[in-house]
C-alpha positions as CSV (number, residue, x, y, z in Angstrom):
1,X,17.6,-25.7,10.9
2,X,17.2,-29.2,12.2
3,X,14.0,-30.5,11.6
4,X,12.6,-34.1,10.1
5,X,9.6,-33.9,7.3
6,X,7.3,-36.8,6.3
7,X,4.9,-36.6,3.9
8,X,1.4,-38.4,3.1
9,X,-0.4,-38.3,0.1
10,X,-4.4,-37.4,0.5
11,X,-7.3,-37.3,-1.7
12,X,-8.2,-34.7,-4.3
13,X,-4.2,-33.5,-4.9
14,X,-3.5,-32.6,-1.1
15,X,-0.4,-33.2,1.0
16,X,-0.1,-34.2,4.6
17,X,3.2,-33.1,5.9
18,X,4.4,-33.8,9.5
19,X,7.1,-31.4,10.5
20,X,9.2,-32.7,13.9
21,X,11.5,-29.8,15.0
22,X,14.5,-31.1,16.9
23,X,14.9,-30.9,20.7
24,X,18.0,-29.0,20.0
25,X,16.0,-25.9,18.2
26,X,13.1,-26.2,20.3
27,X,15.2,-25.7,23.9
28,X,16.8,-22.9,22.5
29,X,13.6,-21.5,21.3
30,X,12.5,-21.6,24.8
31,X,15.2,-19.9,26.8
32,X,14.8,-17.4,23.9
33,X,11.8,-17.2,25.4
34,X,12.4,-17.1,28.7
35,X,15.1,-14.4,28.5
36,X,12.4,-12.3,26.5
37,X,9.5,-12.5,29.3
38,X,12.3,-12.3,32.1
39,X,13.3,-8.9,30.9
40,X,9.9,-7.6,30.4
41,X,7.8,-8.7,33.4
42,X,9.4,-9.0,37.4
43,X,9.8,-12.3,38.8
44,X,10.0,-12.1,42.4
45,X,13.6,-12.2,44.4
46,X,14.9,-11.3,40.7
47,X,15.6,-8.5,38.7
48,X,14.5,-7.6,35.6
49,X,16.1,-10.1,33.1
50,X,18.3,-12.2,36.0
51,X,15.8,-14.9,36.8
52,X,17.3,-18.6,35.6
53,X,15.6,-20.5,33.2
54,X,14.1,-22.8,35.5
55,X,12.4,-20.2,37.6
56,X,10.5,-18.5,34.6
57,X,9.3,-21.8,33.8
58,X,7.7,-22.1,37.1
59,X,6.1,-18.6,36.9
60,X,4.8,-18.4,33.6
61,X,4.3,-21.9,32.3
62,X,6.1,-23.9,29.8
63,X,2.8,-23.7,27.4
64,X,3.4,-19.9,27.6
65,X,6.8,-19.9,26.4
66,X,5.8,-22.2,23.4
67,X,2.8,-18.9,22.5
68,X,5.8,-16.6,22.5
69,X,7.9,-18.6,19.3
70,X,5.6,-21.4,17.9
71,X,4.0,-19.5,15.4
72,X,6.8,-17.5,13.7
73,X,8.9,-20.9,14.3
74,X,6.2,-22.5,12.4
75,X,6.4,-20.6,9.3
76,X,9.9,-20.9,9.2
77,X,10.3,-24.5,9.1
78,X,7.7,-24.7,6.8
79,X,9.4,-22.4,4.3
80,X,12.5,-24.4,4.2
81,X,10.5,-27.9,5.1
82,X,8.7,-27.5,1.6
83,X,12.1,-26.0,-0.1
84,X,14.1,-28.9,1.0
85,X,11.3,-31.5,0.1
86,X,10.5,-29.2,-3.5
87,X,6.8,-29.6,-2.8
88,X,5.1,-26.6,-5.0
89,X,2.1,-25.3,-3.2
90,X,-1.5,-24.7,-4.9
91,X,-2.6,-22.3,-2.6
92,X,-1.7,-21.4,1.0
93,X,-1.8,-24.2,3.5
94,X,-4.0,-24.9,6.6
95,X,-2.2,-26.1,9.5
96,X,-3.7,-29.8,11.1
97,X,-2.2,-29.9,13.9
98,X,0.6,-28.8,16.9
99,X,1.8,-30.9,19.4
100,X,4.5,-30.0,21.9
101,X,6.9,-32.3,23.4
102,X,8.5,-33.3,20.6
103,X,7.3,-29.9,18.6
104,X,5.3,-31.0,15.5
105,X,3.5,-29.8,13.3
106,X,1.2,-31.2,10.7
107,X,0.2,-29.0,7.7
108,X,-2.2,-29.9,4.9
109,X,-0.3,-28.8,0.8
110,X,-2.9,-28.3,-1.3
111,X,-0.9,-29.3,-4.6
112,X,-1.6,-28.0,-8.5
113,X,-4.0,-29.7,-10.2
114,X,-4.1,-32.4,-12.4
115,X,-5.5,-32.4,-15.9
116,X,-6.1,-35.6,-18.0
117,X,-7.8,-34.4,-21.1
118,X,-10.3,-36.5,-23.0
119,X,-10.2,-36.7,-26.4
120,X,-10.8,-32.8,-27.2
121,X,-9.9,-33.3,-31.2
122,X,-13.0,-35.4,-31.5
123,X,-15.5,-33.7,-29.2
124,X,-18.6,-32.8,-31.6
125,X,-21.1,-30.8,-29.8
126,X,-24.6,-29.9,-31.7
127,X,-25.4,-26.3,-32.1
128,X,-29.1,-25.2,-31.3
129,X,-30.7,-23.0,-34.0
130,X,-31.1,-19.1,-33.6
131,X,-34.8,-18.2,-34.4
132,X,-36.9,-15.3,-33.7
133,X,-40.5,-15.5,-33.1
134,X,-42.9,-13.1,-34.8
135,X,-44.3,-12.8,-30.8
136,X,-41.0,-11.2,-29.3
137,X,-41.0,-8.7,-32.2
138,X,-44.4,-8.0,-31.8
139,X,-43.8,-7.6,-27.6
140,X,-39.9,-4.8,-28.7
141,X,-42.5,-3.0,-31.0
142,X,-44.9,-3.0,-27.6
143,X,-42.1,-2.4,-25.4
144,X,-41.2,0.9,-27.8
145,X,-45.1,2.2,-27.6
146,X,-44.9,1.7,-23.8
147,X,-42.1,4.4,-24.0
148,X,-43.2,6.8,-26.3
149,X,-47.0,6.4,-24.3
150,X,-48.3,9.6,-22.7
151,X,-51.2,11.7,-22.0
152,X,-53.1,12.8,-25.3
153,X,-56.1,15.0,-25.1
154,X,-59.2,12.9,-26.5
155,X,-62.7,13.5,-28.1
156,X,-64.3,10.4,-26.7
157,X,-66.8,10.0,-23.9
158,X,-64.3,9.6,-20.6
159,X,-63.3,6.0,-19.1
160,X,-61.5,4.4,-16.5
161,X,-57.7,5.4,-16.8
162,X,-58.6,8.9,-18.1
163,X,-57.3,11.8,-16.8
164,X,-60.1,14.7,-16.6
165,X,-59.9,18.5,-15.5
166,X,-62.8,19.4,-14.2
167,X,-64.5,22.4,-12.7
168,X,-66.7,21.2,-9.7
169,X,-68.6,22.6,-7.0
170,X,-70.4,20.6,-4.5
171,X,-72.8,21.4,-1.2
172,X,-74.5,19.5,1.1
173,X,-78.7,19.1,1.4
174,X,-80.0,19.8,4.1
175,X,-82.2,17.5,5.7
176,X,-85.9,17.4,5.0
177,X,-85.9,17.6,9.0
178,X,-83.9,20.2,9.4
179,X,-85.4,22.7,11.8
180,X,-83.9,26.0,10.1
181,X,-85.2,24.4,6.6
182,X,-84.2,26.6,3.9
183,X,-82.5,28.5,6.2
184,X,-79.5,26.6,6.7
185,X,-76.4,27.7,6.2
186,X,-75.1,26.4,3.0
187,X,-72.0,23.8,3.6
188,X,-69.9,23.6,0.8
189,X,-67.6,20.4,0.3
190,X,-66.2,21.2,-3.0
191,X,-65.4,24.4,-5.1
192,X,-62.1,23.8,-7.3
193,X,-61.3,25.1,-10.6
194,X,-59.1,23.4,-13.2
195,X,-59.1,20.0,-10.3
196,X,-56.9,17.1,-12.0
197,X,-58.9,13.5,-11.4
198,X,-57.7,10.4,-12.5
199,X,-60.7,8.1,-12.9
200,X,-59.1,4.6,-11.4
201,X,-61.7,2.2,-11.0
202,X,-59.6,0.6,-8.5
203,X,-58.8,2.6,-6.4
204,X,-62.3,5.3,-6.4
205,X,-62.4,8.7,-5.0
206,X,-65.4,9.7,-2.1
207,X,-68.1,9.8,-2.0
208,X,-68.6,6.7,-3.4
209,X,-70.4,6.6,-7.0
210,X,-68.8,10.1,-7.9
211,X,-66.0,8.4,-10.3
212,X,-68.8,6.6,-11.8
213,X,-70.8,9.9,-12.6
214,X,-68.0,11.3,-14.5
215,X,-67.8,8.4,-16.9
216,X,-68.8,9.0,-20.2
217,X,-68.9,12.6,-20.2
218,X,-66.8,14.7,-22.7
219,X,-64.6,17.7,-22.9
220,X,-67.1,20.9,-22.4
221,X,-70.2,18.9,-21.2
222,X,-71.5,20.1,-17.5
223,X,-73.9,17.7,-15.0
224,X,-75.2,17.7,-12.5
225,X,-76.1,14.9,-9.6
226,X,-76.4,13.9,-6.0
227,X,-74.2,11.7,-4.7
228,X,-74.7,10.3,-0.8
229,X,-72.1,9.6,1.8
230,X,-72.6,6.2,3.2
231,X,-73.9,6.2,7.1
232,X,-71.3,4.1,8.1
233,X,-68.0,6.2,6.7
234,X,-65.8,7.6,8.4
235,X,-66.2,10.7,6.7
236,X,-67.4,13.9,8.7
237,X,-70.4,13.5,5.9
238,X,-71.8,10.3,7.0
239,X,-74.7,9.6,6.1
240,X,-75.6,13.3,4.0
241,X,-76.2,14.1,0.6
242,X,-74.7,16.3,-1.6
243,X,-75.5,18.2,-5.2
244,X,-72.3,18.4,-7.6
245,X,-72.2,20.3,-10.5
246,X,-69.6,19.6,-12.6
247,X,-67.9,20.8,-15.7
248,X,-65.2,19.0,-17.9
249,X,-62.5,21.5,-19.4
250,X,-60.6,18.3,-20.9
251,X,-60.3,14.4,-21.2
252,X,-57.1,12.7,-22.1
253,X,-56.2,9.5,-22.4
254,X,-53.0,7.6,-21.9
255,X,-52.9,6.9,-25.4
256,X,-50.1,4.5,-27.0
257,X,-48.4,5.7,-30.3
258,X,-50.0,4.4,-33.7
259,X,-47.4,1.4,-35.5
260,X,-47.3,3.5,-38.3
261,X,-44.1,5.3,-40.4
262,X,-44.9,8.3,-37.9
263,X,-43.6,6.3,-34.8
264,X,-40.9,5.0,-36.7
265,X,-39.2,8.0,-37.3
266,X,-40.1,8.5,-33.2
267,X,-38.0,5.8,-32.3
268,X,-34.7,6.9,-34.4
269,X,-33.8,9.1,-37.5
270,X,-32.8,6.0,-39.5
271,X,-36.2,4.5,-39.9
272,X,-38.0,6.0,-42.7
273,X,-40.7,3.4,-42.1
274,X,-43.0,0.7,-39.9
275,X,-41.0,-1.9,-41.7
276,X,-37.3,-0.3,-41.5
277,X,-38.2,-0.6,-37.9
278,X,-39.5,-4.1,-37.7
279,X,-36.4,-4.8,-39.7
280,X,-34.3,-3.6,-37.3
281,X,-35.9,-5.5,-34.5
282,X,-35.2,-8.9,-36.3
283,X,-31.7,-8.1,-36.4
284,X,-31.0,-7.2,-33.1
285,X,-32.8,-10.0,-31.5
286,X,-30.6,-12.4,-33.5
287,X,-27.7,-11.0,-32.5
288,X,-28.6,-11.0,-28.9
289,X,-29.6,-14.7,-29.1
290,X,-26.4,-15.3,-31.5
291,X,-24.1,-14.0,-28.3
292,X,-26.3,-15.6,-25.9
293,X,-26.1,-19.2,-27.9
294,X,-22.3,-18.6,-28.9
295,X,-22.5,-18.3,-24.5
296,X,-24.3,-21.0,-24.3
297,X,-22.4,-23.3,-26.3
298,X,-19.1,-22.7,-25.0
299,X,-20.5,-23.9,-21.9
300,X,-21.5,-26.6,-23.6
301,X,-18.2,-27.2,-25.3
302,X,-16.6,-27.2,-22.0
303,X,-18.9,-29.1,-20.0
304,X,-18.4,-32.0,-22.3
305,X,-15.0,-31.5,-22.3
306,X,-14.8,-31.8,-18.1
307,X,-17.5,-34.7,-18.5
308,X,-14.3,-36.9,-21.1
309,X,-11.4,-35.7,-18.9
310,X,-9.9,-36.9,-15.5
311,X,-9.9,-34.1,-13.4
312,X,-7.4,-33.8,-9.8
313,X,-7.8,-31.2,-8.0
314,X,-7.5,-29.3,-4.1
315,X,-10.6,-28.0,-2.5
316,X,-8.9,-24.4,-3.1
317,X,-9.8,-24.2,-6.5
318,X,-12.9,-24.2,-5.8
319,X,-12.5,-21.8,-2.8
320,X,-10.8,-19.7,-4.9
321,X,-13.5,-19.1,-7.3
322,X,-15.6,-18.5,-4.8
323,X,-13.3,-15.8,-3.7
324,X,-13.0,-14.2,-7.0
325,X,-17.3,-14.7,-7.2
326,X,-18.1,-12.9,-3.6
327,X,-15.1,-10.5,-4.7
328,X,-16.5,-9.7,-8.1
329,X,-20.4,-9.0,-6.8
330,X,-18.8,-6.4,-3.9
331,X,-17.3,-4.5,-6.5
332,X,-20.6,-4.1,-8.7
333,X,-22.8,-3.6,-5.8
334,X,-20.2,-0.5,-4.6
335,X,-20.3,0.7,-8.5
336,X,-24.3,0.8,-8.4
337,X,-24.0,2.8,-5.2
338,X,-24.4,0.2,-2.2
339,X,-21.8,1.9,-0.5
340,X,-20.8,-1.1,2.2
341,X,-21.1,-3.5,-0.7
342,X,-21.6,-7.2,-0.1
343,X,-21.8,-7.1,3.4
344,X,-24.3,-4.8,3.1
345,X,-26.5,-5.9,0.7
346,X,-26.8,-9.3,2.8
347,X,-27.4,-7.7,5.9
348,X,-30.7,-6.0,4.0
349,X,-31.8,-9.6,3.1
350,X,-30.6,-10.5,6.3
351,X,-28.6,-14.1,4.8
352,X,-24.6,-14.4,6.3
353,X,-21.5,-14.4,3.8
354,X,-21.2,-18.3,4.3
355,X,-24.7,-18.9,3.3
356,X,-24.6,-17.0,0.1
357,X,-21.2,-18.8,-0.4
358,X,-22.6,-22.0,-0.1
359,X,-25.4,-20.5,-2.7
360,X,-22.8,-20.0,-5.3
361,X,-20.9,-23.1,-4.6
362,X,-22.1,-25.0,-7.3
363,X,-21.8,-22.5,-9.9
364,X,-18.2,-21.9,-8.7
365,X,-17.9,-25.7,-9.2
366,X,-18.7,-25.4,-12.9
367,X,-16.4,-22.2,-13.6
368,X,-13.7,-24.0,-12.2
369,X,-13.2,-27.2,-13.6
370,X,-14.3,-25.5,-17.2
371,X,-11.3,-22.7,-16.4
372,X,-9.0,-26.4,-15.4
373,X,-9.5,-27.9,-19.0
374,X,-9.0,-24.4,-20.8
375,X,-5.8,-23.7,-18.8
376,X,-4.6,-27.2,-19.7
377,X,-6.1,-26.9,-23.4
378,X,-3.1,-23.9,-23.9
379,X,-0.6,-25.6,-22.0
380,X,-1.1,-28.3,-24.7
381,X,-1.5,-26.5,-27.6
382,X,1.0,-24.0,-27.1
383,X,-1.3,-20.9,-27.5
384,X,0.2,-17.7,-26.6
385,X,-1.0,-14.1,-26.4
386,X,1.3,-12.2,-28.4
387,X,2.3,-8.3,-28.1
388,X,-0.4,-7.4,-31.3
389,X,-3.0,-9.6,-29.6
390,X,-2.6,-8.0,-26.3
391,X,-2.4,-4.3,-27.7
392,X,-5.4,-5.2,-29.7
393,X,-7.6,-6.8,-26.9
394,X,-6.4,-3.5,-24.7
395,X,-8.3,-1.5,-27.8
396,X,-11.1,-3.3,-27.7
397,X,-11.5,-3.3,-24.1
398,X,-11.2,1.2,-24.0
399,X,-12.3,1.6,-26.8
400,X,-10.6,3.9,-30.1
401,X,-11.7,6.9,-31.8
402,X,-12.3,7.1,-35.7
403,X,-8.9,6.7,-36.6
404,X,-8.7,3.2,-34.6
405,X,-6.5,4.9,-31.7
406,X,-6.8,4.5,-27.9
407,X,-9.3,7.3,-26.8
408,X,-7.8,10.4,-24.9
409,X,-9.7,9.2,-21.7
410,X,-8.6,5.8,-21.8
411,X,-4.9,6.6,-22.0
412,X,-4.6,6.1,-18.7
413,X,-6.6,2.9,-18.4
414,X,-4.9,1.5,-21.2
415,X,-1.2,1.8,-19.8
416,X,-2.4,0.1,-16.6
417,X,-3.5,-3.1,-18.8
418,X,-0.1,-2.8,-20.7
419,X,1.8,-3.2,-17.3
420,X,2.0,-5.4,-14.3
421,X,-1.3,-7.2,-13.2
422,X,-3.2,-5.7,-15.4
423,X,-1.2,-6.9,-18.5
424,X,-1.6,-10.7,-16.6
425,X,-5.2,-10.1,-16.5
426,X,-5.5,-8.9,-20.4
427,X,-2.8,-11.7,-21.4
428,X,-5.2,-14.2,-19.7
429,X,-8.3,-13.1,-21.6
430,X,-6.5,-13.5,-24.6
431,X,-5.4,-17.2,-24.2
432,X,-8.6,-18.2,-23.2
433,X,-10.5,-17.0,-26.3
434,X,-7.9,-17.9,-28.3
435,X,-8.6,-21.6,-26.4
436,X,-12.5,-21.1,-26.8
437,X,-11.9,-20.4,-30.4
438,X,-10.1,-23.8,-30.9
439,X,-12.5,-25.9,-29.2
440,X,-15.5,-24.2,-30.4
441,X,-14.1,-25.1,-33.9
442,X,-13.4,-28.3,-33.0
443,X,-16.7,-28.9,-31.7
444,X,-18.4,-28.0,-35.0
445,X,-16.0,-30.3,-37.1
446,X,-14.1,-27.2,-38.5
447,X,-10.7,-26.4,-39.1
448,X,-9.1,-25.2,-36.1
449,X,-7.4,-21.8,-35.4
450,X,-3.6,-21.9,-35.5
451,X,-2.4,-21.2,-32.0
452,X,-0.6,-17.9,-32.8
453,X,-3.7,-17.0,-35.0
454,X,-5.5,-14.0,-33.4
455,X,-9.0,-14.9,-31.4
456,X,-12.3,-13.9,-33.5
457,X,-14.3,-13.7,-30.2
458,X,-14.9,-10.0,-29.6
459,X,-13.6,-7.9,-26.3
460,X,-17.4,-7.3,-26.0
461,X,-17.7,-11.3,-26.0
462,X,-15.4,-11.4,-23.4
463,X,-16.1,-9.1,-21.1
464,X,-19.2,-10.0,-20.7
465,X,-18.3,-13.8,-19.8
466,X,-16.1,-11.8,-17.1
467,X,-19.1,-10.2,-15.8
468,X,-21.5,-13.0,-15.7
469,X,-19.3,-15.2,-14.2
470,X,-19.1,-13.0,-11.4
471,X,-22.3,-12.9,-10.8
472,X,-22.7,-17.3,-10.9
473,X,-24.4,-17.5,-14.4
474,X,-23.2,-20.1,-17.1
475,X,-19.4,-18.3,-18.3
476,X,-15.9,-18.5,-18.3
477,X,-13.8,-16.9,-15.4
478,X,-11.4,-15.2,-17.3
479,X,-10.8,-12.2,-15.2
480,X,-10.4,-13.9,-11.7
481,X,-8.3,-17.2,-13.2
482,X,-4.9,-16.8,-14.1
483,X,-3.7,-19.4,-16.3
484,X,-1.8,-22.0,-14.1
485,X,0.1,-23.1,-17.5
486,X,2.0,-20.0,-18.1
């Protein structure tokens, strides 16, 4: 095809490129054109496809004819425009521009990035110490009593928060001016047996002062009392007085578990005692805050490492992490049951798709350029993901029975990782914890892993970066990036 390309180098690795199709093309693009509408639509002292060139013109337009090729044309030059000119696109190119008359177009490349590294061999980043306080033991242990709480029957005098069963029968007095006097037909407001009352001093039952009356009182014990309506209630019993009598069958309490060996055995067979528990406890709060610093401090790692390199890169990288982001929280909303997803978990906090874009636009930032220094990090060191390491991450990921084979319901999970994308997705989870592994060593002033050596970062490490960085929290992609090195 006859066509002239220039090109124009633009900020932050993009590509102008100015496309001129010749007038040769381009006229017989239009008579295409032409021919096409004439045999579709009647032109006036014509048949259907026997109108001349010139006449369509004058019925339809000359701008019309261009709508009927200029787009497909478009794509085609381009194809061979960036073939002949052996540009390699990022991503997917925005057109600039058209103009007719000469037909040009102007497209913007966005071009792979470039990736200086800084001086990775002597980055040294300081580890914080893991400690746990006494205080968040103390508030598990709580946490634990909070769940094994309930209703207990107790001997005490009753309080606010108690739940009591009461037998209780209630009448109105009659007023002293009352012309049938004793008389009076005897109104009763209450008569329930076995009546469940929770005494919440916040929230009182009527008449007002009744709650009150029941405080202190103990299974068995029986009172009596009168108890007035205000006058300006809205109860049908403004303003009257009533005689209760009441009888408590039972008083319980929402009574936490004692910390003793009792409880401990509660919370699982293997504690024998208080302290087995406590023990427990420790350890698992320093392995939460060892994966959470081990998180922590590859973003640190990797921070420092973009802050020492020279970074060059398109506007789509970042776009494209914001993709994978807006991508990643659809699919967990649908998972927890939010059947339209994203769009409509925003429309019930009523924000648009760009706005919460532009909300994870700095975190994509970060994900990026740390997932541009690791990709270039591999390519360097010429770390690879070999068959073991890929069969073994594909283990971790399903999980394996006793014997350390692929569980029966994972079979079918597993062969799609083994295969196609999802073998590019495992293969890049691989490299990049075998990358984290070396600069993380590096970092500390230890002796690096051997590229081919096998990554020590768990599948549980590294699924969960996946996930968090999803959802804009301080991770590496590795599920949404592929690596741009292989």
């Amino acid at each position: 095809m006859s066509f002239t390309v220039t090109t124009e180098p633009r900020e932050n690795r993009q590509l102008a490129v100015t496309i001129e199709v010749s007038k040769e093309v381009v006229d017989k693009e239009l008579r295409k054109a032409a021919a096409a509408v004439a045999s579709q639509y009647r032109i006036p002292g014509f048949r259907k496809g026997k109108a001349p060139y010139h006449i369509v013109v004058q019925q339809v337009g000359l701008s019309n004819l261009y709508s009927e090729f200029i787009d497909e044309l478009g794509q085609r030059v381009f194809r061979e425009a960036i073939e002949q000119e052996k540009i390699e696109p990022y991503a997917q190119s925005s057109l600039e521009d058209i103009q007719l008359e000469p037909l040009v177009y102007k497209l913007i490349v966005p071009l792979e990035p470039v990736v200086r590294l800084g001086d990775y061999r002597s980055l040294r980043v300081e580890e914080e110490p893991i400690e746990v306080d006494t205080n968040e033991v103390e508030q598990r242990l709580e946490m634990y009593r909070d769940e094994y709480a309930g209703w207990q029957e107790v001997e005490r005098p009753s309080q606010f928060g108690d739940l009591l069963t009461v037998n209780v029968r209630s009448v109105i007095i009659p007023d002293s001016d009352d012309e049938n006097g004793d008389n009076a037909e005897e109104i009763v407001v209450l008569d329930e047996t076995d009546w469940e009352i929770t005494l919440d001093e916040e929230n009182p039952m009527e008449p007002a002062g009744f709650d009150r009356e029941l405080i202190g009182m103990r299974a068995g014990e029986e009172k009596e009392f009168v108890v007035e309506w205000p006058a300006d209630t809205q109860s049908i019993y403004a303003g009257k007085r009533a005689r209760f009598h009441v009888e408590v069958t039972s008083v319980e309490g929402y009574e936490k578990p004692e910390l003793d060996d009792d409880f401990a055995k509660l919370v699982g067979p293997d504690y024998e005692t208080i302290d087995d528990l406590r023990n427990a406890i420790v350890e698992s709060l320093q392995n939460e805050k060892r994966n959470a610093a081990r998180s922590s401090y590859i973003n640190k790692v990797l921070d420092r490492l973009v802050e020492i390199s020279e970074l060059d890169y398109p506007p789509a990288v970042i776009e494209d992490q914001l993709d994978g982001m807006v991508r990643d929280m659809d699919q967990r909303l649908r998972r927890m049951g939010l059947g339209e997803g994203l769009e409509g978990y925003l429309r019930m906090i009523n924000q648009s798709e760009e706005d919460y874009r532009e909300s994870l636009r700095s975190e994509a930032s970060k994900l990026a350029l740390r997932n541009l220094v690791l990709s270039e990090v591999i390519k360097q060191e010429g770390i690879e993901a070999t068959d073991d390491d890929i069969e073994e991450h594909i283990k971790q990921l399903v999980g394996v029975d006793e014997n350390g084979e692929i569980l029966e319901s994972a079979v079918e999970l597993a062969n799609m990782l083994r295969f196609g994308g999802g073998r590019s997705l495992v293969v890049s989870q691989v490299l990049s914890s075998k990358a984290v592994d070396f600069l993380v060593a590096l970092a500390r002033g230890e002796e690096p892993p051997s590229p081919a050596a096998k990554s020590e970062s768990s599948a549980a490490e590294a699924t969960n970066m996946d996930e968090v960085s999803g959802s804009s929290t301080d991770a590496i992609d590795n599920s949404e990036t592929e690596e741009k090195s292989e």
